[in-house]
C-alpha positions, 0 to 999 in steps of 0.5 A: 500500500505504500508504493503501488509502483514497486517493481515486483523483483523489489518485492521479492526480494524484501519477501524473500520469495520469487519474482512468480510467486509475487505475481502469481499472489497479485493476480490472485490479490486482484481476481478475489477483489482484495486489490480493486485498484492502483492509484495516486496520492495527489497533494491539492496545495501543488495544484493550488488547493489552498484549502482541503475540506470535509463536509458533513452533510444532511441532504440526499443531494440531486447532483454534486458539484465540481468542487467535491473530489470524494463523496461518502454515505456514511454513519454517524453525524451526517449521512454524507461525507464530502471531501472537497478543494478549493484554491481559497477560502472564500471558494470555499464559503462560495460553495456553502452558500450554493449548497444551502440553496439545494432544496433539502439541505438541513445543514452544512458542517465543514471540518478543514483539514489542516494537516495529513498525518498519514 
C-alpha cells in the first residue's frame, strides 16, 4: 500500500520469495477483489488547493458539484461525507452558500483539514 509502483523483483526480494510467486499472489490479490485498484496520492496545495475540506452533510443531494473530489454515505453525524478543494477560502464559503440553496439541505458542517498525518 505504500508504493503501488514497486517493481515486483523489489518485492521479492524484501519477501524473500520469487519474482512468480509475487505475481502469481497479485493476480490472485486482484481476481478475489482484495486489490480493486492502483492509484495516486495527489497533494491539492501543488495544484493550488489552498484549502482541503470535509463536509458533513444532511441532504440526499440531486447532483454534486465540481468542487467535491470524494463523496461518502456514511454513519454517524451526517449521512454524507464530502471531501472537497478549493484554491481559497472564500471558494470555499462560495460553495456553502450554493449548497444551502439545494432544496433539502438541513445543514452544512465543514471540518478543514489542516494537516495529513498519514
Amino acid at each position: 500500500m505504500e508504493n503501488s509502483r514497486r517493481p515486483y523483483v523489489e518485492l521479492a526480494r524484501l519477501l524473500g520469495i520469487t519474482e512468480a510467486a509475487i505475481r502469481k499472489r497479485i493476480r490472485k490479490l486482484e481476481r478475489e477483489g482484495v486489490i480493486r485498484g492502483y492509484t495516486i496520492d495527489v497533494d491539492p496545495k501543488k495544484l493550488g488547493y489552498e484549502i482541503v475540506c470535509f463536509l458533513g452533510l444532511d441532504i440526499a443531494p440531486e447532483s454534486y458539484m465540481d468542487e467535491v473530489v470524494k463523496l461518502y454515505s456514511t454513519s454517524g453525524d451526517h449521512n454524507i461525507l464530502a471531501e472537497c478543494w478549493f484554491r481559497s477560502l472564500d471558494e470555499l464559503n462560495k460553495f456553502i452558500k450554493e449548497l444551502e440553496s439545494l432544496p433539502g439541505l438541513i445543514r452544512a458542517c465543514p471540518a478543514i483539514v489542516l494537516q495529513r498525518l498519514k
